[in-house]
VMD Tcl script that builds the backbone (N, CA, C; Angstrom):
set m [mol new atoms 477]
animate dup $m
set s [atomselect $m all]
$s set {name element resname resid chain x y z} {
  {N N UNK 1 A 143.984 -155.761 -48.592}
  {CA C UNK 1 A 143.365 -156.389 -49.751}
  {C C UNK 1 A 142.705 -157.704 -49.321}
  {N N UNK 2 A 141.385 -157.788 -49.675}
  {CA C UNK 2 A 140.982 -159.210 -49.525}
  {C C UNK 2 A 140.857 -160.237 -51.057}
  {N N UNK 3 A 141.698 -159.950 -52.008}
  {CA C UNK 3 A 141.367 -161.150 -52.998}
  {C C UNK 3 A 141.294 -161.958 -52.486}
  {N N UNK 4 A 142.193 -163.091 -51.669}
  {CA C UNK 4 A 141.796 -164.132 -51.045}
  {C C UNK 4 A 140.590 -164.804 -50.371}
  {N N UNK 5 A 140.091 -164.181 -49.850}
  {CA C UNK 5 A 138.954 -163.959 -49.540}
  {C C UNK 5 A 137.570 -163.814 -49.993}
  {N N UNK 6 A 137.686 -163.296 -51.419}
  {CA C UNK 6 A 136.574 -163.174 -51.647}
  {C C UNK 6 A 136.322 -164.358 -52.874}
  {N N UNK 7 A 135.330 -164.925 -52.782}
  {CA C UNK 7 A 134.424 -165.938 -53.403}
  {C C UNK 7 A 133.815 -165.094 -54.741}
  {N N UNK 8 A 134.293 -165.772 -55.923}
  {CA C UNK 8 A 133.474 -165.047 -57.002}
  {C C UNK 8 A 132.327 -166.253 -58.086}
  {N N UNK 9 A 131.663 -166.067 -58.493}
  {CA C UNK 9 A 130.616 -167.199 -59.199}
  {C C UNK 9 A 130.218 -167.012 -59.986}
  {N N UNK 10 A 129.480 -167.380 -60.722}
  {CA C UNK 10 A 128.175 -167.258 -61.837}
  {C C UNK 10 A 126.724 -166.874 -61.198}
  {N N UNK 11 A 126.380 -166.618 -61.186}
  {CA C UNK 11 A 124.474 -166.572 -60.801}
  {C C UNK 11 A 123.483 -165.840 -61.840}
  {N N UNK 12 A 122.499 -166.752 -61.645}
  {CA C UNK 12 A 121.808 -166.456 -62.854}
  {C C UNK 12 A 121.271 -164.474 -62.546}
  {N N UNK 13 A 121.095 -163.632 -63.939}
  {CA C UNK 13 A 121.141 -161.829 -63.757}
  {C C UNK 13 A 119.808 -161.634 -62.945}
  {N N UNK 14 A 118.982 -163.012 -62.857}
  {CA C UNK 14 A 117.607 -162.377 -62.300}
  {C C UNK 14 A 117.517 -163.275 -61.087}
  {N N UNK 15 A 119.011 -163.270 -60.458}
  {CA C UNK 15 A 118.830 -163.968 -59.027}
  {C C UNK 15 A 118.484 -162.847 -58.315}
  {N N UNK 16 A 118.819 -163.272 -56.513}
  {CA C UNK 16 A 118.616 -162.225 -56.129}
  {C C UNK 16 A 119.666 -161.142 -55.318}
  {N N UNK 17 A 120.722 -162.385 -55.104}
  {CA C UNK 17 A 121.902 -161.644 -54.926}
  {C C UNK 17 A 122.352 -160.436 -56.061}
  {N N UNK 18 A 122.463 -160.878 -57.905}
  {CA C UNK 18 A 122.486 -160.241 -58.209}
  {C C UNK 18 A 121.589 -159.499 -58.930}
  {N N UNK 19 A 120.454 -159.257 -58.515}
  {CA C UNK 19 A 119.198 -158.135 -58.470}
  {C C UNK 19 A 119.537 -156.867 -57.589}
  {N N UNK 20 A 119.927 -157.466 -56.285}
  {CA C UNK 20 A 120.054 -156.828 -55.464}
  {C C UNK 20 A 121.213 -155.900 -55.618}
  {N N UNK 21 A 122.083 -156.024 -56.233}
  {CA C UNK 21 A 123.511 -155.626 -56.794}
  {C C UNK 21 A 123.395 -154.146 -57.536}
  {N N UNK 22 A 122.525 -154.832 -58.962}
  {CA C UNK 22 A 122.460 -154.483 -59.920}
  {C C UNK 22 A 121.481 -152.831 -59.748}
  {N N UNK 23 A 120.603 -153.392 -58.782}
  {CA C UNK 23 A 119.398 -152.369 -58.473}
  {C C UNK 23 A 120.591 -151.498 -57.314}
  {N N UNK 24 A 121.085 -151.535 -56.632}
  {CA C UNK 24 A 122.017 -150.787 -56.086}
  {C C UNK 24 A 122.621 -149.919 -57.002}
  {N N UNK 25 A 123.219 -150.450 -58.098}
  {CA C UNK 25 A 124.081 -150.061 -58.924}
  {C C UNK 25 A 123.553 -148.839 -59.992}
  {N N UNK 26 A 121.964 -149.287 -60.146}
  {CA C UNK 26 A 121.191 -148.545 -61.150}
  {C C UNK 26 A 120.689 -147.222 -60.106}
  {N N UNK 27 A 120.608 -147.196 -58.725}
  {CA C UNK 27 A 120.486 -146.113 -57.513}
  {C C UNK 27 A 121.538 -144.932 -57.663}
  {N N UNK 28 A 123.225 -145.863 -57.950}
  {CA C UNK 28 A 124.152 -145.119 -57.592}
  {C C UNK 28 A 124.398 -143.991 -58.522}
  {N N UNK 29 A 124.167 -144.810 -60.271}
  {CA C UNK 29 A 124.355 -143.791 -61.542}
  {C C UNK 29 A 123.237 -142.732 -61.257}
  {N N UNK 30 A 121.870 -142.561 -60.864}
  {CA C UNK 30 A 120.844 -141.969 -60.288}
  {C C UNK 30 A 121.416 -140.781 -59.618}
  {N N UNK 31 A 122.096 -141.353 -58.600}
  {CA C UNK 31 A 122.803 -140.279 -57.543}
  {C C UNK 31 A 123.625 -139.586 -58.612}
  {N N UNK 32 A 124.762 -140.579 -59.541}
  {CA C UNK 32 A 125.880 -139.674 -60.246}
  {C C UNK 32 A 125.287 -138.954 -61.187}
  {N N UNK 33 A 124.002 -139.304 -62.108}
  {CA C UNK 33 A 124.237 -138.888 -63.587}
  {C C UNK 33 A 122.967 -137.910 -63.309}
  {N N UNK 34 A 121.740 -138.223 -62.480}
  {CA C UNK 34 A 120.580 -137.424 -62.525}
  {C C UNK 34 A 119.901 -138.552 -62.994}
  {N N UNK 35 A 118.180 -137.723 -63.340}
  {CA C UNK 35 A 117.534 -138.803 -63.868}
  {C C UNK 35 A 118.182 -139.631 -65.109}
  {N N UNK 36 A 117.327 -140.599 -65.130}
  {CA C UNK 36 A 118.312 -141.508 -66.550}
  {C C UNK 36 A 118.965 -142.337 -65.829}
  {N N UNK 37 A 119.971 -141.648 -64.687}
  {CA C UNK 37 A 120.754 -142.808 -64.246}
  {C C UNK 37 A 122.178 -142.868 -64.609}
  {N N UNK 38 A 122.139 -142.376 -66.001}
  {CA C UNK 38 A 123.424 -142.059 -66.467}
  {C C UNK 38 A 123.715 -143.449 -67.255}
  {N N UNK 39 A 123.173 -144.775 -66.872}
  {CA C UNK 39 A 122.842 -146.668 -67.366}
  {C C UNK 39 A 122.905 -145.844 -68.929}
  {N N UNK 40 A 123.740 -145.501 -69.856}
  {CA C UNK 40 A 123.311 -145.193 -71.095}
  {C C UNK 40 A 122.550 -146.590 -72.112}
  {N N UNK 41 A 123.252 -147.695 -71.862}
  {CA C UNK 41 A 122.272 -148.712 -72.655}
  {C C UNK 41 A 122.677 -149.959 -71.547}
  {N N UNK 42 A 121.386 -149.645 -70.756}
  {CA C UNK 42 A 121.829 -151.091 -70.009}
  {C C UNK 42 A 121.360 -152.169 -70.686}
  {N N UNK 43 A 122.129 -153.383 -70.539}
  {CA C UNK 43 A 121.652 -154.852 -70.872}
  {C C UNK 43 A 120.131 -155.197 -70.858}
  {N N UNK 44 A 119.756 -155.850 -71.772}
  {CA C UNK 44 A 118.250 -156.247 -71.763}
  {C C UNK 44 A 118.236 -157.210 -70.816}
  {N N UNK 45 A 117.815 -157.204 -69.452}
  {CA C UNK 45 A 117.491 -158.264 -68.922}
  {C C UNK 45 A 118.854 -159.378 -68.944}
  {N N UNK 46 A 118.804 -160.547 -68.373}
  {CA C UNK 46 A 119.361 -161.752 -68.369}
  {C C UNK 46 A 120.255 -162.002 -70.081}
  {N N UNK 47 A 119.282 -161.528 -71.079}
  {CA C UNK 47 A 119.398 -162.110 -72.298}
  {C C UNK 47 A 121.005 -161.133 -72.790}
  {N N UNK 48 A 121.399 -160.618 -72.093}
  {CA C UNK 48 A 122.369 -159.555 -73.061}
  {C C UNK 48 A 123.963 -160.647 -71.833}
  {N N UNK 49 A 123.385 -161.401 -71.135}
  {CA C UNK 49 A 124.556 -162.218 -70.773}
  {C C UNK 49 A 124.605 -164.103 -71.007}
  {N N UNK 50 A 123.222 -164.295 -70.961}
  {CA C UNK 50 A 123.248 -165.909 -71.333}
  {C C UNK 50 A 122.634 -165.942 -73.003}
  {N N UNK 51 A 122.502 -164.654 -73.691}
  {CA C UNK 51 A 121.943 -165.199 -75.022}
  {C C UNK 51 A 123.290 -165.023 -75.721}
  {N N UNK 52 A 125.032 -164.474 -75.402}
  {CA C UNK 52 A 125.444 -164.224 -76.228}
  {C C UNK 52 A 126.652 -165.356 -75.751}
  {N N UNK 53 A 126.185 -166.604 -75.214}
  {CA C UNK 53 A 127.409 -167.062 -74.368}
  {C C UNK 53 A 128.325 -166.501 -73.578}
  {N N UNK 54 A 127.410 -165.204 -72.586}
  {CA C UNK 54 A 128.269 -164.538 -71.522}
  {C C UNK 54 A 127.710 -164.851 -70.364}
  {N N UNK 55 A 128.221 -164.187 -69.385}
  {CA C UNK 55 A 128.213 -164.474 -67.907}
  {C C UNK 55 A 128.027 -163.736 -67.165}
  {N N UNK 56 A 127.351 -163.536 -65.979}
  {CA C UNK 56 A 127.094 -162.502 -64.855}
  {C C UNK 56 A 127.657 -163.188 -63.864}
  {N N UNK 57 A 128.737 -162.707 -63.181}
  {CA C UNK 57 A 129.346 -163.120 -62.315}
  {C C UNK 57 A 129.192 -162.238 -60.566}
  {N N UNK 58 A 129.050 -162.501 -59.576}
  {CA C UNK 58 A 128.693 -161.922 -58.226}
  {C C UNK 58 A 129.837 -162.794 -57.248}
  {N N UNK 59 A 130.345 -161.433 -56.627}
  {CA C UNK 59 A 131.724 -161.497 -55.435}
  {C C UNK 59 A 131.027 -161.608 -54.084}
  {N N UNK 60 A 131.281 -162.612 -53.573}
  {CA C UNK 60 A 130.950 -162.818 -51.672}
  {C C UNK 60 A 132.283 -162.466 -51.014}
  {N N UNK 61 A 131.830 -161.641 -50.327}
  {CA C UNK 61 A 132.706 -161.820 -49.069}
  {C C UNK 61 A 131.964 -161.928 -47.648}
  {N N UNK 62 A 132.518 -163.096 -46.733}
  {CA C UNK 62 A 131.369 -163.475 -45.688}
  {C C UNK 62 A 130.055 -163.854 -46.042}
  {N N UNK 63 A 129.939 -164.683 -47.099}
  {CA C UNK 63 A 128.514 -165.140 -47.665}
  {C C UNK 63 A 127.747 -163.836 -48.158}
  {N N UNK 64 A 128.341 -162.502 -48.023}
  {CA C UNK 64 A 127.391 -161.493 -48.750}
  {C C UNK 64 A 127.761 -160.977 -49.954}
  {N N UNK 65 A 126.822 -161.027 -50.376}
  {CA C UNK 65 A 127.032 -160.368 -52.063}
  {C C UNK 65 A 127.749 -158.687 -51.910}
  {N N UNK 66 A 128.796 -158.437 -52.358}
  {CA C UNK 66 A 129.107 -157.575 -52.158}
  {C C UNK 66 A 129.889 -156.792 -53.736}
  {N N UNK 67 A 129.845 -157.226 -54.791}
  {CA C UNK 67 A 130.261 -156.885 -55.784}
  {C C UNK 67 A 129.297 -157.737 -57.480}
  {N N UNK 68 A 129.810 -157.175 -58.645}
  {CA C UNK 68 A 129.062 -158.098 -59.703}
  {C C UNK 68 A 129.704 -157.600 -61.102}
  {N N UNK 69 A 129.653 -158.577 -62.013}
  {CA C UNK 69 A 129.813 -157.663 -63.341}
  {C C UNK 69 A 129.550 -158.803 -64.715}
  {N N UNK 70 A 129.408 -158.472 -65.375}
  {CA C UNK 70 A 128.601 -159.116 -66.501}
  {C C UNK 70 A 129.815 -159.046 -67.922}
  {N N UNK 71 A 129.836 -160.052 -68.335}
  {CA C UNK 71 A 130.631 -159.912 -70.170}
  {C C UNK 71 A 129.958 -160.345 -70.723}
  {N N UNK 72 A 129.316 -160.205 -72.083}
  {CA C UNK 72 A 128.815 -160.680 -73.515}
  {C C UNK 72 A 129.452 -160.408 -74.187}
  {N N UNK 73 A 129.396 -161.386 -74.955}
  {CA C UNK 73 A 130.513 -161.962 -76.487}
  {C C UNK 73 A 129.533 -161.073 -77.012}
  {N N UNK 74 A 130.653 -159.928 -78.155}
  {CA C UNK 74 A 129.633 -159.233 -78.694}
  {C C UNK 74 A 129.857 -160.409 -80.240}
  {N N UNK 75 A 128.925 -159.431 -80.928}
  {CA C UNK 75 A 129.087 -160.342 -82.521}
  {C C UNK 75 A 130.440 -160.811 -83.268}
  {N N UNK 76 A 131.604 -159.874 -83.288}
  {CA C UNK 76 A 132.656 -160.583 -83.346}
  {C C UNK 76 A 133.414 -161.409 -82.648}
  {N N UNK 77 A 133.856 -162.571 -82.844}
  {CA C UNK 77 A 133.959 -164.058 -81.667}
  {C C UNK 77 A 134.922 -163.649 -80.916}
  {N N UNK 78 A 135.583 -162.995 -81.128}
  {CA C UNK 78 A 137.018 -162.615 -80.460}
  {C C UNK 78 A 136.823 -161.486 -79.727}
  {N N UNK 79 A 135.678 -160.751 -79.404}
  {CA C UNK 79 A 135.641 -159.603 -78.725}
  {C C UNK 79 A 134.547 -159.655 -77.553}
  {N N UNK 80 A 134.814 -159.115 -76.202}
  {CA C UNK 80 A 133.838 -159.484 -75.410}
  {C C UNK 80 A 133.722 -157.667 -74.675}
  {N N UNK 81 A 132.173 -157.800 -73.850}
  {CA C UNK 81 A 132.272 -156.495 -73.281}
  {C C UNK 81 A 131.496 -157.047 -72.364}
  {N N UNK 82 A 132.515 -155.499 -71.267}
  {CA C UNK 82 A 132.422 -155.615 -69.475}
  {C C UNK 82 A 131.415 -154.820 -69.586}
  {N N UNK 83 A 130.085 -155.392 -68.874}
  {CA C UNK 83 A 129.176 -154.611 -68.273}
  {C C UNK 83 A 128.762 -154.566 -67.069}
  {N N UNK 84 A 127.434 -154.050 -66.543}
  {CA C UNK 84 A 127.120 -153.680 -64.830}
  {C C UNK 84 A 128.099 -154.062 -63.747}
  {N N UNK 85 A 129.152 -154.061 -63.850}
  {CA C UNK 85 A 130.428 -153.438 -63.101}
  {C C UNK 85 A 129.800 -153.059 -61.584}
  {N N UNK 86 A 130.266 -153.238 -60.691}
  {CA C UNK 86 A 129.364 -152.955 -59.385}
  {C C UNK 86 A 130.257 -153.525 -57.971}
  {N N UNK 87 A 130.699 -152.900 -57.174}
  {CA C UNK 87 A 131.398 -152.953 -55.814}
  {C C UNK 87 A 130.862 -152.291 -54.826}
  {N N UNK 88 A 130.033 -152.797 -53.512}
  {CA C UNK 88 A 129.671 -152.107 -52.575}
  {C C UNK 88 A 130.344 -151.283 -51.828}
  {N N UNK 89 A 129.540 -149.854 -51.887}
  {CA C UNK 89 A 130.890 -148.540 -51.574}
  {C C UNK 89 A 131.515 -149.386 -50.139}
  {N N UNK 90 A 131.092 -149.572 -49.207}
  {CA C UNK 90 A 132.076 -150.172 -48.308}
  {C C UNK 90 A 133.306 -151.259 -48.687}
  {N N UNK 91 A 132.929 -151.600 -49.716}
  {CA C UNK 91 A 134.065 -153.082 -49.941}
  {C C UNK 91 A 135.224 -152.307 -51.451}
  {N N UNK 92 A 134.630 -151.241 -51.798}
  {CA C UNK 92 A 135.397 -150.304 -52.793}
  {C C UNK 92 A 136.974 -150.056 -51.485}
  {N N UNK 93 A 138.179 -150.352 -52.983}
  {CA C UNK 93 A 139.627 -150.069 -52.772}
  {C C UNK 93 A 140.245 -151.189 -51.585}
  {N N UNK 94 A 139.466 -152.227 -51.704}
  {CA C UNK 94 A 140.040 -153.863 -51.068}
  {C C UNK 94 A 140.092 -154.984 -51.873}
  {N N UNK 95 A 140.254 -155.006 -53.118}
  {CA C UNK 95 A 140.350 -155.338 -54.136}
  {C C UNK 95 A 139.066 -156.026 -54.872}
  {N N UNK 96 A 138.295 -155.985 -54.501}
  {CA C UNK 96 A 136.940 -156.558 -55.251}
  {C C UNK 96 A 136.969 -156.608 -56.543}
  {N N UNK 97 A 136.755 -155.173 -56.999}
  {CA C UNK 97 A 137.004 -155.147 -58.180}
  {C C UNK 97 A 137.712 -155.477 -59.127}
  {N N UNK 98 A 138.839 -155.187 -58.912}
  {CA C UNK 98 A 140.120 -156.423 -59.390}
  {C C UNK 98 A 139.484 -157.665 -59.387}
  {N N UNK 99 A 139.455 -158.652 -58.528}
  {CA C UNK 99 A 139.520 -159.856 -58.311}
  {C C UNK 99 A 137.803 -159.849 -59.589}
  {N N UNK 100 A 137.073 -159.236 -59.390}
  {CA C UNK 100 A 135.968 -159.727 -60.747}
  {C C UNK 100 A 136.326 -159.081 -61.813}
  {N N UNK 101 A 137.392 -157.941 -62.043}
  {CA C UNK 101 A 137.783 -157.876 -63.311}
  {C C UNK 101 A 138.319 -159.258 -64.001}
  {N N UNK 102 A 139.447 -159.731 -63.043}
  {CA C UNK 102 A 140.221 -160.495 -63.500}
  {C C UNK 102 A 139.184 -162.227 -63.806}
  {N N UNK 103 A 138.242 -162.343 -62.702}
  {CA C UNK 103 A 137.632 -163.219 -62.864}
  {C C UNK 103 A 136.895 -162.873 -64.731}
  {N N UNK 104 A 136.273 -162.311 -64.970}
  {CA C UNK 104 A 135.564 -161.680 -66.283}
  {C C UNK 104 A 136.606 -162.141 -67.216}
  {N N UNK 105 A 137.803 -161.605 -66.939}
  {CA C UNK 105 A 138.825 -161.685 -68.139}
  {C C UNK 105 A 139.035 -162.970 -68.339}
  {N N UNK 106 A 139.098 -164.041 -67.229}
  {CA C UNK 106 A 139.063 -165.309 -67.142}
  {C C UNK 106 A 138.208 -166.256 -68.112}
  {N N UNK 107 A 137.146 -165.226 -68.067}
  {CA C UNK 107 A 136.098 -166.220 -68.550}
  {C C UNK 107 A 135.880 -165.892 -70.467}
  {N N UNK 108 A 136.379 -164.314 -70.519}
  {CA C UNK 108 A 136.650 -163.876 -72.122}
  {C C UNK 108 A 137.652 -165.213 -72.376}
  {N N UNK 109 A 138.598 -165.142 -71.581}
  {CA C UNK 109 A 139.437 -166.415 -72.498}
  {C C UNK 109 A 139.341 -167.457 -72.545}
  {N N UNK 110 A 138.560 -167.969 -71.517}
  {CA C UNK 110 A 137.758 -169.971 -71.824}
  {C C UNK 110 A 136.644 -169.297 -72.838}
  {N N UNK 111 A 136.396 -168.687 -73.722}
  {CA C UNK 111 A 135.587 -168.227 -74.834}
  {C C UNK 111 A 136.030 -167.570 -76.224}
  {N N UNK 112 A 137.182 -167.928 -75.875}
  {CA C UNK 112 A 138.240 -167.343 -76.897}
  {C C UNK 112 A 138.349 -166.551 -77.184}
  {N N UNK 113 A 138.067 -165.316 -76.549}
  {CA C UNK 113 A 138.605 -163.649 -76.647}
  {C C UNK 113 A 139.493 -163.374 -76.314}
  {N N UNK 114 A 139.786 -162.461 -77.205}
  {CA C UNK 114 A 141.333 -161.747 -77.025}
  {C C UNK 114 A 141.344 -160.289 -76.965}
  {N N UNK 115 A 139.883 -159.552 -77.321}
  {CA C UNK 115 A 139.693 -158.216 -76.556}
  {C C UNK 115 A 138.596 -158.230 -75.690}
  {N N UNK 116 A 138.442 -156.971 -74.658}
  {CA C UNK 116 A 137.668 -157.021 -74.199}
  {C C UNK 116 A 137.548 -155.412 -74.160}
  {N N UNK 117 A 136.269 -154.762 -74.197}
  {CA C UNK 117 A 135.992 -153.686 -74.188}
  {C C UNK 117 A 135.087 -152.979 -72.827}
  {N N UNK 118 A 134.429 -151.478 -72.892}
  {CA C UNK 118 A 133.537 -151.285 -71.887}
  {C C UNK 118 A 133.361 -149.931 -71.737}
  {N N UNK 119 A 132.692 -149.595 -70.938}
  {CA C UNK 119 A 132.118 -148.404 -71.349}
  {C C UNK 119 A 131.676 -147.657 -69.926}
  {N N UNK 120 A 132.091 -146.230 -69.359}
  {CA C UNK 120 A 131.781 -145.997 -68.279}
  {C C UNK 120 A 131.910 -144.822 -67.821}
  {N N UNK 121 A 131.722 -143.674 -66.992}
  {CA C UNK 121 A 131.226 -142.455 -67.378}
  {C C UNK 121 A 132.370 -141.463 -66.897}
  {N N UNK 122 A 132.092 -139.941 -66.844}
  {CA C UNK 122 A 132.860 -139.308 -66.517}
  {C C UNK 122 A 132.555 -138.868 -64.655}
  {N N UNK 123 A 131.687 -139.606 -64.349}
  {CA C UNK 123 A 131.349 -139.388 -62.839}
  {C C UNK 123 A 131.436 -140.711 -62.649}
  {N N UNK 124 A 132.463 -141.525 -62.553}
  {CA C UNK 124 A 132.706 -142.838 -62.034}
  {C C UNK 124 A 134.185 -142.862 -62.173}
  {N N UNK 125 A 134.461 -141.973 -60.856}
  {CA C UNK 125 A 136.264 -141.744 -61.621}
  {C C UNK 125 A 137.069 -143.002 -60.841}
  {N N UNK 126 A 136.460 -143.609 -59.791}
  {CA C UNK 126 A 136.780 -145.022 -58.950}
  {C C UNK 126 A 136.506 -146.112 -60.129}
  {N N UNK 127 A 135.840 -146.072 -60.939}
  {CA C UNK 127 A 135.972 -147.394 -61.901}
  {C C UNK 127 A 136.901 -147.152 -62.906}
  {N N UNK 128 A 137.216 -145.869 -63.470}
  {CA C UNK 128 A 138.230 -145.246 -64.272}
  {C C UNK 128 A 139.585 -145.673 -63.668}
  {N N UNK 129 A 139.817 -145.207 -62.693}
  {CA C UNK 129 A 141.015 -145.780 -62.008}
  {C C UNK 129 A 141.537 -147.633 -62.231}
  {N N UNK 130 A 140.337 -147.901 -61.548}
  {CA C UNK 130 A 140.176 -149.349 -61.747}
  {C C UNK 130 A 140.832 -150.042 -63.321}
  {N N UNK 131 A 139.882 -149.684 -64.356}
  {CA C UNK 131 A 140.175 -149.992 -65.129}
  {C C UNK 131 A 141.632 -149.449 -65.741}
  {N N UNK 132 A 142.018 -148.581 -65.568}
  {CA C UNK 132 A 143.576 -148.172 -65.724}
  {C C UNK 132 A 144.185 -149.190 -65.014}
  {N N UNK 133 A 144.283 -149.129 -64.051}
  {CA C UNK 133 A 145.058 -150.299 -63.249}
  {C C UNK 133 A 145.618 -151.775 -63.649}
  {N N UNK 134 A 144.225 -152.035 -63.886}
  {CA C UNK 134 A 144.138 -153.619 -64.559}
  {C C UNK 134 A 144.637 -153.418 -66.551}
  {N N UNK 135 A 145.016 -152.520 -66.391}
  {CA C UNK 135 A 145.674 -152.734 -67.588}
  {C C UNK 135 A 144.511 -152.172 -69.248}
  {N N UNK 136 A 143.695 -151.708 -69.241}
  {CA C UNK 136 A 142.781 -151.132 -69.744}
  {C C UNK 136 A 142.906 -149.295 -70.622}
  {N N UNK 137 A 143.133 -149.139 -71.627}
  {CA C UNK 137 A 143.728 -148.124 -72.102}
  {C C UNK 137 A 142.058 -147.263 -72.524}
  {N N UNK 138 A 142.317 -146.270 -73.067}
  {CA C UNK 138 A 141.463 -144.942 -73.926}
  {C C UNK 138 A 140.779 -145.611 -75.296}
  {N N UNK 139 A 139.625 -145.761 -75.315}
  {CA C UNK 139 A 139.307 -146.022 -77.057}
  {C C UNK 139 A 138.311 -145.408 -77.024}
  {N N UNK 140 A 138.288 -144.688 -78.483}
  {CA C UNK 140 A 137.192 -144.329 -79.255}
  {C C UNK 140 A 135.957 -144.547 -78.573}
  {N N UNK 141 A 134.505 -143.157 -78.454}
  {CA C UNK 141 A 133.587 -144.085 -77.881}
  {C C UNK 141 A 132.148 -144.923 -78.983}
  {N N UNK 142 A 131.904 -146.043 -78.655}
  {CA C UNK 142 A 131.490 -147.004 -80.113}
  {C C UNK 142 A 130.469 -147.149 -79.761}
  {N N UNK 143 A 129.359 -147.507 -80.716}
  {CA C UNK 143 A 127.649 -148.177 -80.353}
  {C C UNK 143 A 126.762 -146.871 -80.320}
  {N N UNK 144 A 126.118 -147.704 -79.561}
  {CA C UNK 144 A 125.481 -146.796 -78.243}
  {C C UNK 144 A 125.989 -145.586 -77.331}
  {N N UNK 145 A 127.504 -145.628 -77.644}
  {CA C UNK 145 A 127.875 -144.545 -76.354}
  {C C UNK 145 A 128.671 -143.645 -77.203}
  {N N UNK 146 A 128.754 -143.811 -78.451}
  {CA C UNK 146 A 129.296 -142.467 -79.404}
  {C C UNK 146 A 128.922 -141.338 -79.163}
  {N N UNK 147 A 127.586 -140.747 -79.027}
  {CA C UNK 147 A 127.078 -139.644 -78.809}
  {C C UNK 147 A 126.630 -139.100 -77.118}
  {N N UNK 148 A 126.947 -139.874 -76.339}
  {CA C UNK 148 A 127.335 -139.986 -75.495}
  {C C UNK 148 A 128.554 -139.239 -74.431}
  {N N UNK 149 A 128.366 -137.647 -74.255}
  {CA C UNK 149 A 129.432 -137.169 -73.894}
  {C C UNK 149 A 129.860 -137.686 -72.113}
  {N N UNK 150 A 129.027 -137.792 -71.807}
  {CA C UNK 150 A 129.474 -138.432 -70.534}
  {C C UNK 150 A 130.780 -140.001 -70.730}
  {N N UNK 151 A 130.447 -140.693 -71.785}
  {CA C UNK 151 A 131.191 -142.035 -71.746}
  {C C UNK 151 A 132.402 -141.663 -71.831}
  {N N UNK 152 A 133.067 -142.703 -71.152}
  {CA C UNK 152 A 134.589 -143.186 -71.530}
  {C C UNK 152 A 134.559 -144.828 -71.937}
  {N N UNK 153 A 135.057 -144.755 -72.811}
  {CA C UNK 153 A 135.191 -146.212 -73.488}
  {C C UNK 153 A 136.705 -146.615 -73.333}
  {N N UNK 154 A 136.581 -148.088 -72.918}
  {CA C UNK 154 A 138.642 -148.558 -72.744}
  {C C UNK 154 A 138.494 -150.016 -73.297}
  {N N UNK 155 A 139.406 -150.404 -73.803}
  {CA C UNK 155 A 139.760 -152.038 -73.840}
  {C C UNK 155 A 141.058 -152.492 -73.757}
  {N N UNK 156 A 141.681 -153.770 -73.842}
  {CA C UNK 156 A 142.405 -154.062 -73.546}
  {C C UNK 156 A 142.549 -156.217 -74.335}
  {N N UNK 157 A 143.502 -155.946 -74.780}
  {CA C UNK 157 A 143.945 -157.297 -75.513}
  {C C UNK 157 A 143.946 -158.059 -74.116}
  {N N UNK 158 A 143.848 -159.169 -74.362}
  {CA C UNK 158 A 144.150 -160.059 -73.682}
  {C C UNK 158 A 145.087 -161.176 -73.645}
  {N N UNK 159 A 144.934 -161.630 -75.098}
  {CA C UNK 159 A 145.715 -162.728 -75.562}
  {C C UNK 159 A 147.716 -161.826 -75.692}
}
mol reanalyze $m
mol bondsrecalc $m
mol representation Tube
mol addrep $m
């Protein structure tokens, strides 16, 4: 495991570390889902993390960007959601992911959330895991991803 190790931050969604991430990430659903991507409603741009008082956060290890993931406060104050989720397949099952889950969850609660939700497919069974792990249960799928047979939707209290 490298939690120790790895450096996690803020950077603005249209840097280039996390451009570079993100555009990886939008390749990989490509590979999983077919055209489309499988991205069922990706974030508008920058604005779906700094317009709702959320955050895009990007993991270094050795000065390289090697992970990323995004929360926006949705409209109810107390509820936040995990989006573009992202670990470079080499740095996948050394804890990356963890360490920016937990960073994310960090930041739901200097914002005063006490759930956090998310949304993610049936060909992403390494983030499924993930999110089981960290404590993340089965919910209903909501929004955008109701009709959506590919989604799995999970959340998890915090407070």
């Amino acid at each position: 495991m490298l939690s120790g190790m790895i450096e996690i931050r803020p950077e603005p969604f249209d840097g280039p570390d996390a451009q570079a991430l993100v555009q990886a990430l939008d390749a990989e659903l490509v590979v999983r889902y077919g055209p489309g991507g499988g991205a069922s409603t990706p974030p508008p741009e920058a604005a779906a993390f700094l317009d709702t008082d959320g955050v895009f956060l990007v993991a270094y290890y050795r000065d390289a960007a090697v992970g990323c993931g995004g929360l926006r406060i949705v409209a109810a104050a107390d509820l936040a959601e995990l989006n573009r989720m992202y670990v470079a397949p080499a740095m996948r099952g050394r804890g990356v992911g963890r360490a920016i889950v937990a960073a994310l969850e960090a930041e739901a609660l200097a914002r005063r959330c006490v759930r956090i939700r998310l949304e993610t497919g049936t060909s992403n069974p390494e983030a499924i895991r993930l999110y089981r792990a960290c404590g993340y249960r089965p919910i209903r799928r909501y929004g955008p991803f109701r009709e959506t047979a590919h989604s799995r939707c999970f959340s998890r209290r915090l407070a």
